[in-house]
CHARMM internal coordinates of N, CA and C (Angstrom, degrees):
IC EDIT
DIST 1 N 1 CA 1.4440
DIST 1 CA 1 C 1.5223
ANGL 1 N 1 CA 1 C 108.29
DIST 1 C 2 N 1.4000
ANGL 1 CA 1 C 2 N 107.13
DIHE 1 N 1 CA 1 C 2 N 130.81
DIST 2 N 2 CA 1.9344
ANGL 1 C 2 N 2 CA 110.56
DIHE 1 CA 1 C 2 N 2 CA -177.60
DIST 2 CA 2 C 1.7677
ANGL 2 N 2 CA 2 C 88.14
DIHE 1 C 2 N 2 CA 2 C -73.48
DIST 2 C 3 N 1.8794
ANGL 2 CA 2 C 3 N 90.56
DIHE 2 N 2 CA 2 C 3 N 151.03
DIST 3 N 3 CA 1.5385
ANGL 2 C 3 N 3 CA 98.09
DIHE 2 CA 2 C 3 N 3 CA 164.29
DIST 3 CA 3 C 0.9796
ANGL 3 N 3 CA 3 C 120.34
DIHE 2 C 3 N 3 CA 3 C -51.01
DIST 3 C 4 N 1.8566
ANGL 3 CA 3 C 4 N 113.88
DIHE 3 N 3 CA 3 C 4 N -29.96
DIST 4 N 4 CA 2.0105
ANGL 3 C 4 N 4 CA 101.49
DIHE 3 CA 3 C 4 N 4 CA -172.56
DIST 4 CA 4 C 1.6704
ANGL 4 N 4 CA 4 C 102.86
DIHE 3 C 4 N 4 CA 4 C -44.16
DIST 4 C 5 N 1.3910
ANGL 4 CA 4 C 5 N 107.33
DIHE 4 N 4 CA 4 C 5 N -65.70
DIST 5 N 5 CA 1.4038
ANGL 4 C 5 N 5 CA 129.48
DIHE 4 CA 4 C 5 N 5 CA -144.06
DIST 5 CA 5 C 1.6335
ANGL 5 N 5 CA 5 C 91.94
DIHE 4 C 5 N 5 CA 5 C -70.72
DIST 5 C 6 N 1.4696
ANGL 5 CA 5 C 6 N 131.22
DIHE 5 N 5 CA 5 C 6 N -5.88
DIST 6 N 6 CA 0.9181
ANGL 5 C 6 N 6 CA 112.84
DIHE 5 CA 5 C 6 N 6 CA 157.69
DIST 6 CA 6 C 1.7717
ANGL 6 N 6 CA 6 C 121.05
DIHE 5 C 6 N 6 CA 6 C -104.08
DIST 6 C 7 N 1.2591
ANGL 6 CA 6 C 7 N 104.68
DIHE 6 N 6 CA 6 C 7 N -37.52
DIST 7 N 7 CA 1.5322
ANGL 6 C 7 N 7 CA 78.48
DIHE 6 CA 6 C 7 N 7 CA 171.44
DIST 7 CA 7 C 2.0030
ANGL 7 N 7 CA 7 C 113.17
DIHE 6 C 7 N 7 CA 7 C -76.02
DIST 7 C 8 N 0.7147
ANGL 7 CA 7 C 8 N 125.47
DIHE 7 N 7 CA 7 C 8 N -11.19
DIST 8 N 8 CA 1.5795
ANGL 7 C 8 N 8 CA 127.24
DIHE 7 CA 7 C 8 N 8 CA 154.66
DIST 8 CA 8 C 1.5925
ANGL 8 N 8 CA 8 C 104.98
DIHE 7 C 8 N 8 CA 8 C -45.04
DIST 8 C 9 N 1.2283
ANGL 8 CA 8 C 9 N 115.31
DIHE 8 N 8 CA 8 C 9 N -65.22
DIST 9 N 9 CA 2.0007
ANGL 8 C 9 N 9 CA 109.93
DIHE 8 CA 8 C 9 N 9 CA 170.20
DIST 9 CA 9 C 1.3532
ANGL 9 N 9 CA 9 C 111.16
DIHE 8 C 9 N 9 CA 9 C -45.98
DIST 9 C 10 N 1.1931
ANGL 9 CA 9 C 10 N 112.13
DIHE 9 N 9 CA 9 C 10 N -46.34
DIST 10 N 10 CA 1.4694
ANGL 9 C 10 N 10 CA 110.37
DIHE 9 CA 9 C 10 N 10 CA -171.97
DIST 10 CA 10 C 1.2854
ANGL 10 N 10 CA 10 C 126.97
DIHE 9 C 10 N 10 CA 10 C -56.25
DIST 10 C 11 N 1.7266
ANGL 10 CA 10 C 11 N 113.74
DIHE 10 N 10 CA 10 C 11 N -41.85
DIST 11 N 11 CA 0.9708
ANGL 10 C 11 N 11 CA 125.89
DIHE 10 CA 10 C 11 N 11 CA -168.22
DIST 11 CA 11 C 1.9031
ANGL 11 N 11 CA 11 C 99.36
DIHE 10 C 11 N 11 CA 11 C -85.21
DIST 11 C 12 N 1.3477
ANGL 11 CA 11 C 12 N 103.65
DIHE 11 N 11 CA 11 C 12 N -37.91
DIST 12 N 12 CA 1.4669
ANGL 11 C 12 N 12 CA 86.88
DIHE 11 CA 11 C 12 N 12 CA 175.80
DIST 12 CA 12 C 1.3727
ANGL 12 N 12 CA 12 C 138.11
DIHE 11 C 12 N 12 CA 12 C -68.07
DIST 12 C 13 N 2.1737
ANGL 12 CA 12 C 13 N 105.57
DIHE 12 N 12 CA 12 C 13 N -11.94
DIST 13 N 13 CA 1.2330
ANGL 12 C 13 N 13 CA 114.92
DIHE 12 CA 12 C 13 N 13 CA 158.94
DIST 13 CA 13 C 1.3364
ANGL 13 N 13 CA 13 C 128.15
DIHE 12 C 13 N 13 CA 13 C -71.73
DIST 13 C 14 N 1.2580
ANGL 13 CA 13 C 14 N 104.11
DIHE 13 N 13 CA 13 C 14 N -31.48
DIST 14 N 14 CA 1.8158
ANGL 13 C 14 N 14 CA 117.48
DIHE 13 CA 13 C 14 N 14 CA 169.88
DIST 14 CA 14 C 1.5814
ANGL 14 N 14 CA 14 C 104.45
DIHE 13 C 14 N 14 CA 14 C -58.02
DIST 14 C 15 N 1.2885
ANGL 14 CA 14 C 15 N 108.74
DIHE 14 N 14 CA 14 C 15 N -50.54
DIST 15 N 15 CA 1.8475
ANGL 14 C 15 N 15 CA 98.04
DIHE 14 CA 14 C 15 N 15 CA -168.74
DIST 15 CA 15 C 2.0409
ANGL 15 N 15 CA 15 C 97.09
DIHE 14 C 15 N 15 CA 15 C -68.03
DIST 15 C 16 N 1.6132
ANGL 15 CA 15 C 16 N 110.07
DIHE 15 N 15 CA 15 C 16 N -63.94
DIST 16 N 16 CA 1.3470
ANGL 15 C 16 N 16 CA 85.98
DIHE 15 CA 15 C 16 N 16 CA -163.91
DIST 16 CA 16 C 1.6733
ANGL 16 N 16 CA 16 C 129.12
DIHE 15 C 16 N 16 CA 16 C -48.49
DIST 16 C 17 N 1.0815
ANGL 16 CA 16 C 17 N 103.90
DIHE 16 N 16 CA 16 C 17 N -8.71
DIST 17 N 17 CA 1.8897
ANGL 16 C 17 N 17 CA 119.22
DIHE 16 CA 16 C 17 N 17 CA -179.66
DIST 17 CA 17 C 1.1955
ANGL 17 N 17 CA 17 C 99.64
DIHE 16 C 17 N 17 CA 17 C -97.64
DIST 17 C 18 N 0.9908
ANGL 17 CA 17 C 18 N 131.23
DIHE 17 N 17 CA 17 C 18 N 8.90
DIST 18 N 18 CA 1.8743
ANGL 17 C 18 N 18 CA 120.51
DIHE 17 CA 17 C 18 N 18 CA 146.76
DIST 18 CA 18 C 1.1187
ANGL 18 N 18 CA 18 C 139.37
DIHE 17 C 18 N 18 CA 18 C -124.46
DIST 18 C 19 N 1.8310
ANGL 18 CA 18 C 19 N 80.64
DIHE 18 N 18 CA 18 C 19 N -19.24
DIST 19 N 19 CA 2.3803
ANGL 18 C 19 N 19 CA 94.97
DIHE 18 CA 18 C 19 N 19 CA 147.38
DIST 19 CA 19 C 1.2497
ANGL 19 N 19 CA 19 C 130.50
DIHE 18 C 19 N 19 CA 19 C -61.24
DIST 19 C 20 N 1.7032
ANGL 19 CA 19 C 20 N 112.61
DIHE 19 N 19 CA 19 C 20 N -29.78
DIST 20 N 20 CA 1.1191
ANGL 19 C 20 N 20 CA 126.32
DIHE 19 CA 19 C 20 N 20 CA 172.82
DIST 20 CA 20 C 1.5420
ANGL 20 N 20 CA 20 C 144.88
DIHE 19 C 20 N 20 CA 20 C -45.60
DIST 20 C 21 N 1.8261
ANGL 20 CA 20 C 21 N 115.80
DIHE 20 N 20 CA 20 C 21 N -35.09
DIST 21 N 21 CA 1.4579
ANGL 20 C 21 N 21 CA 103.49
DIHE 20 CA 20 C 21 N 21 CA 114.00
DIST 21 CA 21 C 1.1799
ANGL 21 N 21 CA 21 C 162.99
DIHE 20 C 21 N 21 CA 21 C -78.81
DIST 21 C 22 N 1.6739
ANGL 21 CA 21 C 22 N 105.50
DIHE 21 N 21 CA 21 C 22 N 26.71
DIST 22 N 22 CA 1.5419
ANGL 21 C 22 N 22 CA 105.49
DIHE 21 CA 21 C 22 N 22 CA -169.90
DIST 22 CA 22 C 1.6409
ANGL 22 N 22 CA 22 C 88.02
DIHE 21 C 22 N 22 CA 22 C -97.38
DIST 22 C 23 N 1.6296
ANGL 22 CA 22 C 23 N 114.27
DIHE 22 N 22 CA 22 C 23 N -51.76
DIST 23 N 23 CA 1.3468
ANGL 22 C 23 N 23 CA 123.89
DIHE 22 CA 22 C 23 N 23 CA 178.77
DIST 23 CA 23 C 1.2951
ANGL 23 N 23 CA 23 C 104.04
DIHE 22 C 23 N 23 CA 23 C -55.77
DIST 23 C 24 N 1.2132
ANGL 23 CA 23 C 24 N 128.28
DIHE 23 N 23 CA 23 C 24 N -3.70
DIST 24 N 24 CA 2.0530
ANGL 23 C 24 N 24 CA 108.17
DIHE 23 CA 23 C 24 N 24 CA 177.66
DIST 24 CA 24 C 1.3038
ANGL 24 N 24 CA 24 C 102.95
DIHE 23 C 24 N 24 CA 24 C -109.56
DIST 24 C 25 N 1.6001
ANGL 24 CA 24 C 25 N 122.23
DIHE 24 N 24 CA 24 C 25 N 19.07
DIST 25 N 25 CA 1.4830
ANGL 24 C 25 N 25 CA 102.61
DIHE 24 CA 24 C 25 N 25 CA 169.27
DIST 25 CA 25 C 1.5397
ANGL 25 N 25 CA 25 C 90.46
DIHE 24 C 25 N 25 CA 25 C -132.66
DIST 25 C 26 N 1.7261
ANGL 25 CA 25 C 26 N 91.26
DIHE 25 N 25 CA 25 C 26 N -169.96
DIST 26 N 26 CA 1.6675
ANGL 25 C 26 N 26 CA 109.58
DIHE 25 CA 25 C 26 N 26 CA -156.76
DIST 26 CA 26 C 1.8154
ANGL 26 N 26 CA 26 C 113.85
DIHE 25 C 26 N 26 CA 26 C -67.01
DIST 26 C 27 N 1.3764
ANGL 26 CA 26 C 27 N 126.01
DIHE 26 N 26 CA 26 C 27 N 156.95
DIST 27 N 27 CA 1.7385
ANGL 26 C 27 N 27 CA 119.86
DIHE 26 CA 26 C 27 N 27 CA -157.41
DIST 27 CA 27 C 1.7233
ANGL 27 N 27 CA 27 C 90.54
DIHE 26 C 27 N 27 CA 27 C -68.88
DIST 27 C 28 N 1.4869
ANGL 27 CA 27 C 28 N 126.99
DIHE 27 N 27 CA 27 C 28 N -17.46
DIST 28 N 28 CA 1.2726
ANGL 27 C 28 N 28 CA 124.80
DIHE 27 CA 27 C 28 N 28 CA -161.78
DIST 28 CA 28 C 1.7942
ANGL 28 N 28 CA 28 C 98.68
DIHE 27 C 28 N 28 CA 28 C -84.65
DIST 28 C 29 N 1.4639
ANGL 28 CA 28 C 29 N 106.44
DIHE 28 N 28 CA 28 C 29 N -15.97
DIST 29 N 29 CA 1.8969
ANGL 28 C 29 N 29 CA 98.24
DIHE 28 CA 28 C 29 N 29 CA 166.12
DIST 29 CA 29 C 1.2049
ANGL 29 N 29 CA 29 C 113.16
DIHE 28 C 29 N 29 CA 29 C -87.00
DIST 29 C 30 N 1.0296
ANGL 29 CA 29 C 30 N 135.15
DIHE 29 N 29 CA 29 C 30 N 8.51
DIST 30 N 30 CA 1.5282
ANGL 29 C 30 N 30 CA 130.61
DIHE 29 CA 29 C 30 N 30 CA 160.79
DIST 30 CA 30 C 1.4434
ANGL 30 N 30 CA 30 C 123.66
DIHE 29 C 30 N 30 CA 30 C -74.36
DIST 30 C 31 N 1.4932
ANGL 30 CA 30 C 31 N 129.12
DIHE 30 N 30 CA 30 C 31 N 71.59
DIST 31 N 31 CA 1.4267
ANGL 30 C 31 N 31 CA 127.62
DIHE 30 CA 30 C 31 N 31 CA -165.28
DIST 31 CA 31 C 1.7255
ANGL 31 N 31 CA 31 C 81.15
DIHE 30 C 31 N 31 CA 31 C -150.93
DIST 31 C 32 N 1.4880
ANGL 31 CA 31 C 32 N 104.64
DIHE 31 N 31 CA 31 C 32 N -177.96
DIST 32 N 32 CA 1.3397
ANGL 31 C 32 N 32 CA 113.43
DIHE 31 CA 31 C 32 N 32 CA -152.46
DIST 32 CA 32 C 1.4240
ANGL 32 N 32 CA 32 C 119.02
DIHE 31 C 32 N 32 CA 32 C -75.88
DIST 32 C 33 N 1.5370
ANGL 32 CA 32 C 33 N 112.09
DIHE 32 N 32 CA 32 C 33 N -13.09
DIST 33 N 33 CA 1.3230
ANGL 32 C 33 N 33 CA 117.76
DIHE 32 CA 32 C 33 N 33 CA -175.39
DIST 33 CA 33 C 1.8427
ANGL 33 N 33 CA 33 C 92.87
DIHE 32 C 33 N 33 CA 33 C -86.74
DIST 33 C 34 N 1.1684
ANGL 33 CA 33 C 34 N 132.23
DIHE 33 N 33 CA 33 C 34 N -23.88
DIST 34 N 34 CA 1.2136
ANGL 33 C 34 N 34 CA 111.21
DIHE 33 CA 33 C 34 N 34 CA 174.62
DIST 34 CA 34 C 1.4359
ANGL 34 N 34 CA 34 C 126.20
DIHE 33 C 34 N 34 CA 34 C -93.34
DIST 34 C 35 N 1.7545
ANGL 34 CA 34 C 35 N 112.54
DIHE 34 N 34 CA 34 C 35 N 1.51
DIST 35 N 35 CA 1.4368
ANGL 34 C 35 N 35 CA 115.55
DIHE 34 CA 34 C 35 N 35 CA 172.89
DIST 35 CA 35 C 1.5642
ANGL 35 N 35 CA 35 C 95.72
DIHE 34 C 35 N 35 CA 35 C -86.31
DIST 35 C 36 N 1.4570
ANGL 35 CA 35 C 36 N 134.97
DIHE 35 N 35 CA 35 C 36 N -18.78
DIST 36 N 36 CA 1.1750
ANGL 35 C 36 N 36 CA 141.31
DIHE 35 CA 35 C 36 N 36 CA -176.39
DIST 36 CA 36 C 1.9565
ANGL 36 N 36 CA 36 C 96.89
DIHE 35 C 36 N 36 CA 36 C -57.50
DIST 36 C 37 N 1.0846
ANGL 36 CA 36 C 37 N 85.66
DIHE 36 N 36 CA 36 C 37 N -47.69
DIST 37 N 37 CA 1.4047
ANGL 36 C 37 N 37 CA 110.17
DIHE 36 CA 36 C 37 N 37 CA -170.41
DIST 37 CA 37 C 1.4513
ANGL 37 N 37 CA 37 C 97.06
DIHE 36 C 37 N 37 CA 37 C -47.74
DIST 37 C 38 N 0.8964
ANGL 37 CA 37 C 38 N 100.78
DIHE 37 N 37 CA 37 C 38 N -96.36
DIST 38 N 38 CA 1.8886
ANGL 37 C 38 N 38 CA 116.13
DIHE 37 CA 37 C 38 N 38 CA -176.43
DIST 38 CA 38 C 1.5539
ANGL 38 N 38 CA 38 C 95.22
DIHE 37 C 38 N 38 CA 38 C -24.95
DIST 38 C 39 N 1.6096
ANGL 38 CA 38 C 39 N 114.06
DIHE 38 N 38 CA 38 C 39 N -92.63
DIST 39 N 39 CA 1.4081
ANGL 38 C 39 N 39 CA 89.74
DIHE 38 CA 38 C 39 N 39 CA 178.02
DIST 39 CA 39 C 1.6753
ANGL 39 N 39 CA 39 C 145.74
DIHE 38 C 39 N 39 CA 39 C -21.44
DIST 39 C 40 N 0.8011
ANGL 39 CA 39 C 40 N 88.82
DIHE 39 N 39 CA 39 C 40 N -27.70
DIST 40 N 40 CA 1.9236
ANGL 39 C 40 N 40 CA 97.57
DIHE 39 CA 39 C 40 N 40 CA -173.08
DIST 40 CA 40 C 1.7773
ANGL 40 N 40 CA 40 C 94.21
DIHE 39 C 40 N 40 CA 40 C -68.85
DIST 40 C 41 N 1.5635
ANGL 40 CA 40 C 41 N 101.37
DIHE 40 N 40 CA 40 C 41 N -57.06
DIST 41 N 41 CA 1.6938
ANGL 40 C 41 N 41 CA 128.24
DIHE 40 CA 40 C 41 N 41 CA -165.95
DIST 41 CA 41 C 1.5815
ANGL 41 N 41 CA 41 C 72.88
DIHE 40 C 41 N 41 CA 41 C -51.43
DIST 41 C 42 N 1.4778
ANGL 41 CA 41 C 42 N 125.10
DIHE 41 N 41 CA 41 C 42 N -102.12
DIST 42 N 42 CA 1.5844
ANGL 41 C 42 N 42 CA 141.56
DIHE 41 CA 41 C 42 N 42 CA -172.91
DIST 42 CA 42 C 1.6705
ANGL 42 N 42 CA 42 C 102.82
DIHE 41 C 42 N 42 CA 42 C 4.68
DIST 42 C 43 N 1.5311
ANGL 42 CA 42 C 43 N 95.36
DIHE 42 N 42 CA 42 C 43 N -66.85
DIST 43 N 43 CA 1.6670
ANGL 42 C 43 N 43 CA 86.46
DIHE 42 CA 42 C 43 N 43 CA -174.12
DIST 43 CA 43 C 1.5769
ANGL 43 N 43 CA 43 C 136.37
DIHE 42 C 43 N 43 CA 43 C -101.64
DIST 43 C 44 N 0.9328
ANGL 43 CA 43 C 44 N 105.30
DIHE 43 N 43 CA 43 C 44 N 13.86
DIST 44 N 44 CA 1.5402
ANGL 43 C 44 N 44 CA 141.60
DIHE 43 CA 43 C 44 N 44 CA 141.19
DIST 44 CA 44 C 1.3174
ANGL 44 N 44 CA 44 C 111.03
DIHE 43 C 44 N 44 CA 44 C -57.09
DIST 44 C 45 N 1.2693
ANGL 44 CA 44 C 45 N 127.09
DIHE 44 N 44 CA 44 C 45 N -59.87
DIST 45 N 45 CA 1.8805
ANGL 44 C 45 N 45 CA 123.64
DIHE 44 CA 44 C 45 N 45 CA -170.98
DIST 45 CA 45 C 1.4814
ANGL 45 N 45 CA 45 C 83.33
DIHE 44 C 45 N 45 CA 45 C -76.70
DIST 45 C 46 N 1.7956
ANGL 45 CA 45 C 46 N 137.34
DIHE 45 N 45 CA 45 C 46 N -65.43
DIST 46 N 46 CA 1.1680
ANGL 45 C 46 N 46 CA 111.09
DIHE 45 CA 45 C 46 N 46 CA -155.84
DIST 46 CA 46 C 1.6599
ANGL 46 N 46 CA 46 C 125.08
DIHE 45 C 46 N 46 CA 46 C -45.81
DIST 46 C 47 N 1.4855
ANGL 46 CA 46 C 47 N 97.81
DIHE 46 N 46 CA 46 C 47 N -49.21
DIST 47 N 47 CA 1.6676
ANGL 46 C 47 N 47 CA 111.22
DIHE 46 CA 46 C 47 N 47 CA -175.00
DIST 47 CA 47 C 1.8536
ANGL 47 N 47 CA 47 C 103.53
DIHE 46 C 47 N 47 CA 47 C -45.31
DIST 47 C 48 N 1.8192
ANGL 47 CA 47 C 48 N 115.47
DIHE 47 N 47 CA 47 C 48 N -51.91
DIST 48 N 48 CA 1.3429
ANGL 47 C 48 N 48 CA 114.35
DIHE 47 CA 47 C 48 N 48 CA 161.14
DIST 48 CA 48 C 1.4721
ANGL 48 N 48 CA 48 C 133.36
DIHE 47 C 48 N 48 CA 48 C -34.51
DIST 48 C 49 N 0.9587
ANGL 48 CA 48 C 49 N 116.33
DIHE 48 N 48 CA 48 C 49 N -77.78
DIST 49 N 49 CA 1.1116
ANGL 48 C 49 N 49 CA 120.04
DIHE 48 CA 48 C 49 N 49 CA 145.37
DIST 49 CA 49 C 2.0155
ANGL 49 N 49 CA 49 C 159.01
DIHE 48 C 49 N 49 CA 49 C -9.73
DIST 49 C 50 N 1.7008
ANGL 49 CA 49 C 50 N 84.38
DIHE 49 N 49 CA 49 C 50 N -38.74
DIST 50 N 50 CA 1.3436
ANGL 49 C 50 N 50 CA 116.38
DIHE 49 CA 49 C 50 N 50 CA 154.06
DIST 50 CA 50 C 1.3560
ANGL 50 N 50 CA 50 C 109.21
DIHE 49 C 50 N 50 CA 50 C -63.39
DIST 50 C 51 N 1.2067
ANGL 50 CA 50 C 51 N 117.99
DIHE 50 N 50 CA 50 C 51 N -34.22
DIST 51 N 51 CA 1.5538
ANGL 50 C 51 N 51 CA 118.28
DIHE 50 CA 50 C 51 N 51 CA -162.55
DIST 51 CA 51 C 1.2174
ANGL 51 N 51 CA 51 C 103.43
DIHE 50 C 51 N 51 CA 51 C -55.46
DIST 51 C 52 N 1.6599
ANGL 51 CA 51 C 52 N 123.00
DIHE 51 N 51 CA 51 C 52 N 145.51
DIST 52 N 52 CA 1.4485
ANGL 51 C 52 N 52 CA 130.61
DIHE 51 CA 51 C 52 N 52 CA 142.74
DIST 52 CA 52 C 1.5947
ANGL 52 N 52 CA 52 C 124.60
DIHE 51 C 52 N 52 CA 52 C -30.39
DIST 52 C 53 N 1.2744
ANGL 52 CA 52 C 53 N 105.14
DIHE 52 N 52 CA 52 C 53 N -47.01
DIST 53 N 53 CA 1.4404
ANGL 52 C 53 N 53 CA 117.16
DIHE 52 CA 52 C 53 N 53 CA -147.32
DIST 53 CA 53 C 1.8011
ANGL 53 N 53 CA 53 C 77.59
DIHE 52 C 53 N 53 CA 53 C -86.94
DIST 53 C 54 N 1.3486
ANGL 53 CA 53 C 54 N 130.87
DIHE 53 N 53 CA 53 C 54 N -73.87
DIST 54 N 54 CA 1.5626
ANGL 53 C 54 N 54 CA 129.41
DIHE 53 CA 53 C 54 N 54 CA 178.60
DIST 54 CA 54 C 1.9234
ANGL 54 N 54 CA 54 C 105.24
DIHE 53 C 54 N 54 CA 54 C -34.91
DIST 54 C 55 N 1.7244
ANGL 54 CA 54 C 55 N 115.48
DIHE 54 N 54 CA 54 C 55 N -68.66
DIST 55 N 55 CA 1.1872
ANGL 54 C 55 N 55 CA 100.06
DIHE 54 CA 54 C 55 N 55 CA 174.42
DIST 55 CA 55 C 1.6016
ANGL 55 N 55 CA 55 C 119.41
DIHE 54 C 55 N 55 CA 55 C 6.54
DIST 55 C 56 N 1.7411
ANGL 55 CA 55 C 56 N 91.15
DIHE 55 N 55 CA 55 C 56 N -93.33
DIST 56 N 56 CA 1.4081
ANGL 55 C 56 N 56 CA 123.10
DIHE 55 CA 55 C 56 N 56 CA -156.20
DIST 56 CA 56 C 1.7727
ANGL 56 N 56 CA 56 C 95.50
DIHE 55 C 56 N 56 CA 56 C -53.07
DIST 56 C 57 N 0.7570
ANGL 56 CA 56 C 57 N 128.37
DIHE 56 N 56 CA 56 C 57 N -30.49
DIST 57 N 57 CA 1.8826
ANGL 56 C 57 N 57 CA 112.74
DIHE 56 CA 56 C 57 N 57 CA 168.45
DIST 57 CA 57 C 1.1327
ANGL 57 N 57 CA 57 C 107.19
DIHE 56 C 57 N 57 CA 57 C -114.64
DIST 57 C 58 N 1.2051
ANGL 57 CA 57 C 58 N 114.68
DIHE 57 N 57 CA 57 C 58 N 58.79
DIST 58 N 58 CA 1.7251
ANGL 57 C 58 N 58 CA 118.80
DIHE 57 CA 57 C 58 N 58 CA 141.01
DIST 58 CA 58 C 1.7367
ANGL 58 N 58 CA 58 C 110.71
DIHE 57 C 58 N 58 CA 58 C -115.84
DIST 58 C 59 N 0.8162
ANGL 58 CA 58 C 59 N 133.64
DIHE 58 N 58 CA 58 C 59 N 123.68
DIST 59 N 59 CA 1.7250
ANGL 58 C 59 N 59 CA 150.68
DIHE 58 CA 58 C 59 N 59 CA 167.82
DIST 59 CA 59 C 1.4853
ANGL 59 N 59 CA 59 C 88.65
DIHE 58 C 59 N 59 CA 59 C -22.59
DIST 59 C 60 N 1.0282
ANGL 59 CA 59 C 60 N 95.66
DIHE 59 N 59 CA 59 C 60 N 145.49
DIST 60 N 60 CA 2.1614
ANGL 59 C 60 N 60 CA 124.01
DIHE 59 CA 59 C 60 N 60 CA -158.33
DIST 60 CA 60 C 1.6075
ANGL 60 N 60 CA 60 C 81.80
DIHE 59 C 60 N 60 CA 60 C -87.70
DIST 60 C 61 N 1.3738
ANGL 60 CA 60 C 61 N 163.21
DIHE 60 N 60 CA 60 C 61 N -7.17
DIST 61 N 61 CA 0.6732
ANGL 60 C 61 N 61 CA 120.31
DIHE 60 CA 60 C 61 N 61 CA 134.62
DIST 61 CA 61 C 1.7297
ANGL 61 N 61 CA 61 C 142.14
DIHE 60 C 61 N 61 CA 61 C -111.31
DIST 61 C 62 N 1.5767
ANGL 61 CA 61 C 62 N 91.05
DIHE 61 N 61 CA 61 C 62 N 48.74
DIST 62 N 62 CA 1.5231
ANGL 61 C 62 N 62 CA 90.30
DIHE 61 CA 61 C 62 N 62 CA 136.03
DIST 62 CA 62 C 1.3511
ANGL 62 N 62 CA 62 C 118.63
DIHE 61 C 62 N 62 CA 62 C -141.26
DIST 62 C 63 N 1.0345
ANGL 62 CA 62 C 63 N 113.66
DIHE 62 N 62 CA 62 C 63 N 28.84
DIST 63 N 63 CA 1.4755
ANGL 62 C 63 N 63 CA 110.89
DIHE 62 CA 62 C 63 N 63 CA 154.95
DIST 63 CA 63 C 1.4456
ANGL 63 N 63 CA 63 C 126.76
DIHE 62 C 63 N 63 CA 63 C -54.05
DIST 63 C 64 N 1.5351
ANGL 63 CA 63 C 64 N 97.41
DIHE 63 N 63 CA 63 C 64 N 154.61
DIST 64 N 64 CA 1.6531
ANGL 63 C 64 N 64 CA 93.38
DIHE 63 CA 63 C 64 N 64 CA 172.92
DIST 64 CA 64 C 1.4115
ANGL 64 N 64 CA 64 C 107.42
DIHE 63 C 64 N 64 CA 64 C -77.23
DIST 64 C 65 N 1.2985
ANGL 64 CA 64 C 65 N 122.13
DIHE 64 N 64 CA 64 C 65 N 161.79
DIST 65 N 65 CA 1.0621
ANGL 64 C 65 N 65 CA 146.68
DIHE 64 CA 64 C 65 N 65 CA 167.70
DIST 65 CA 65 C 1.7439
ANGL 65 N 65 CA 65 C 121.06
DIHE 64 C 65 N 65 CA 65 C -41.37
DIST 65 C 66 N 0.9253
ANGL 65 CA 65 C 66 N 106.62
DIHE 65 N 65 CA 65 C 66 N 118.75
DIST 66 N 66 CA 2.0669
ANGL 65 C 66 N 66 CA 95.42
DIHE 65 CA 65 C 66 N 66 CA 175.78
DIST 66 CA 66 C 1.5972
ANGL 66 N 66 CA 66 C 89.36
DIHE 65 C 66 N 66 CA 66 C 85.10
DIST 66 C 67 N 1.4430
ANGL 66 CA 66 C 67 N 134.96
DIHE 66 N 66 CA 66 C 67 N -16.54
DIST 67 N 67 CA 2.1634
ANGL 66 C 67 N 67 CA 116.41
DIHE 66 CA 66 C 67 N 67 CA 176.14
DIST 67 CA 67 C 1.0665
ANGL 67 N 67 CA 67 C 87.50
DIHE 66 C 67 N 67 CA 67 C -108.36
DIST 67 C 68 N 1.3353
ANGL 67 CA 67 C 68 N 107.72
DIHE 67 N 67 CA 67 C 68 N 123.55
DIST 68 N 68 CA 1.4687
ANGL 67 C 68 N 68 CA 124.27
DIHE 67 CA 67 C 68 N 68 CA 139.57
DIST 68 CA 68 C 1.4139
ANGL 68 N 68 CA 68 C 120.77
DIHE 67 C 68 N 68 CA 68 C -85.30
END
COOR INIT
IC SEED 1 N 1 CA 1 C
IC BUILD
């Protein structure tokens, strides 16, 4: 698998795991303080994620390249 197509997974696992409370509440929380929201969540998991220690238990294919 090319890195695109993996950090492309990645990022699309990061967004649905921080939509995930926007989609579990009512259509009337969808206004700007809760896309604030998501974003914050969004880049919060990426920076996590970066981690060494997270790396190493995520499924080999989405790891970065060269960490096992």
């Amino acid at each position: 698998m090319s890195d695109s197509t993996r950090r492309t997974l990645r990022t699309s696992l990061q967004t649905v795991l921080a939509l995930l409370p926007l989609l579990a509440g009512e259509p009337s929380a969808r206004n700007a303080p809760a896309v604030a929201g998501v974003v914050a969540i969004a880049a919060a998991l990426t920076r996590v994620m970066a981690l060494p220690e997270v790396e190493r238990l995520l499924p080999s294919w989405l790891r970065k390249e060269g960490r096992t």
